[in-house]
N, C-alpha and C positions, 0 to 999 in steps of 0.2 A: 893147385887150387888153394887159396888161403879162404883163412877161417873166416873173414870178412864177408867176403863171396857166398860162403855157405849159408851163414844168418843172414845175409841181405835177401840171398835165392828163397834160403824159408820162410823168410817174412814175407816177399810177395807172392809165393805160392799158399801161405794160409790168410792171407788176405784173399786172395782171390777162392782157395775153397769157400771160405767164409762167405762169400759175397753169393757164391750160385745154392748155397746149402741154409743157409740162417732165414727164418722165414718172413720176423720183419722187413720192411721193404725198408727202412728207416737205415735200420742195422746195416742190410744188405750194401746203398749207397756208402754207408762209414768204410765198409770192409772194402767195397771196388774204390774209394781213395787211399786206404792201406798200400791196397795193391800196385797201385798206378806210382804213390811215394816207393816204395820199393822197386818199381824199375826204374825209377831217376837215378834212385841211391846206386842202383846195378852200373848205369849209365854213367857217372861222376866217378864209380870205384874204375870203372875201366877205359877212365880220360878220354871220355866222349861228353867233354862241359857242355857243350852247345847243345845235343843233343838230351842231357839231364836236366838241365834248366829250361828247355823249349818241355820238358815232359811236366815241369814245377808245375810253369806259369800256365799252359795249356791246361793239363788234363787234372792235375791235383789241384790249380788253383782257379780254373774256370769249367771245367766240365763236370767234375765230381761234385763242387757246388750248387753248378746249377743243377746237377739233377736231385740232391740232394732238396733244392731251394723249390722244384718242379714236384716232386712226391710233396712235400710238405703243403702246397699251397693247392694243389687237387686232388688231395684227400680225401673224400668224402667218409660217411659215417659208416662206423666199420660193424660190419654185418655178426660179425662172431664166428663166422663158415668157414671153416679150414679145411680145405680139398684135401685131393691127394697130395702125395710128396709128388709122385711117380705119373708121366702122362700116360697112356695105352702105348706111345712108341718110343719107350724108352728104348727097347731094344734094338730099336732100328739107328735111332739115334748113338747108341754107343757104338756099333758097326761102324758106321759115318766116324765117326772121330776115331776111333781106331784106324782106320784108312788113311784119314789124314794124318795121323802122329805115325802112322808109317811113312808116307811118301816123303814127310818133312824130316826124318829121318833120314832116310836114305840118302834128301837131299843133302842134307845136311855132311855126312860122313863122305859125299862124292862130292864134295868141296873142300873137302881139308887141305885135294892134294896142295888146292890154289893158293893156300894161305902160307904155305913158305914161301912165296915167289913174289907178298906182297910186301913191300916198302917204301919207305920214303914220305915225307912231310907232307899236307894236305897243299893245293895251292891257294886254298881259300881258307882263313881263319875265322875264328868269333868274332874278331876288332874288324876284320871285313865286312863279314854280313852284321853286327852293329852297324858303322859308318854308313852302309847301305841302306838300312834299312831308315835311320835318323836323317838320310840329308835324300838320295832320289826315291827312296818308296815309301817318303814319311804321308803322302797325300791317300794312297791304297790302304795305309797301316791303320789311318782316322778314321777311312772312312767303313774299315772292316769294325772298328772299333762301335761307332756310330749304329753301325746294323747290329750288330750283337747287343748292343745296348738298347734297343728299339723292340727288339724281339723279345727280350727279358722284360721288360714293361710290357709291348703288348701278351704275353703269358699271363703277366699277374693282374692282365685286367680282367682278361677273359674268363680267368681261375676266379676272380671275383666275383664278375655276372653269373656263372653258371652255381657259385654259391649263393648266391644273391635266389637266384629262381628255383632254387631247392628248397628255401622255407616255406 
């Protein structure tokens, strides 16, 4: 394990504390796009590009935005009331993730054996699904493009009105 690996792993593991523990919700968004650039960087250190840069442009540079750009714009006026940290079933709920960081454990060690046995090049590349994506599924990519872009305007209209009806 190199030393890269380790400060990459820490950085996205206290971004991600940061993001479920910091009580700004402001904050919170900055820390879950910490987090999300640190599994790219995780992704890029262990030449999985495709998948590092599909994590960039996706999740640090269009989802952590917008949710970032979604708090920001239906905000309303901030009350001063600071609940608990703590629900009534925290306990339950740590039970449940412990359960699950066990089973994903387990899984995890009863697959190692597979990983010697696995080799050899990918048959599909970056420069592939590039080309793909620029010449037969350039029509799906606009029009996925289109929707997402539609739905972000419709948000900040509606964040509007419902500012608008609050005065």
């Amino acid at each position: 394990m190199s030393i890269a690996f380790v400060v990459l792993a820490l950085l996205t593991l206290a971004g991600a504390m940061a993001a479920v523990t910091l009580r700004n919700l402001v904050h919170c968004a900055l820390a879950l796009a910490v987090a999300f650039a640190g599994l790219a960087l995780l992704f890029l250190q262990l030449d999985a590009q495709f998948v590092g840069f599909t994590q960039i442009l996706v999740y640090v540079g269009a989802v952590a935005i917008l949710v970032v750009f979604a708090i920001l714009l239906t905000r309303g006026a901030d009350d001063g009331k600071a609940g608990t940290v703590f629900s009534r079933t925290w306990l339950a709920g740590l039970g449940i993730a412990a359960a699950v960081f066990a089973l994903l454990g387990w899984a995890v060690l009863r697959s190692v054996r597979g990983l010697a046995q696995a080799a050899g090049t990918p048959a599909v590349t970056v420069e592939n699904i590039g080309q793909a994506l620029m010449s037969r599924y350039v029509l799906p990519l606009e029009i996925v493009a289109l929707l997402l872009t539609a739905a972000l305007v419709g948000a900040v209209i509606v964040a509007m009105y419902e500012k608008e009806g609050a005065r």
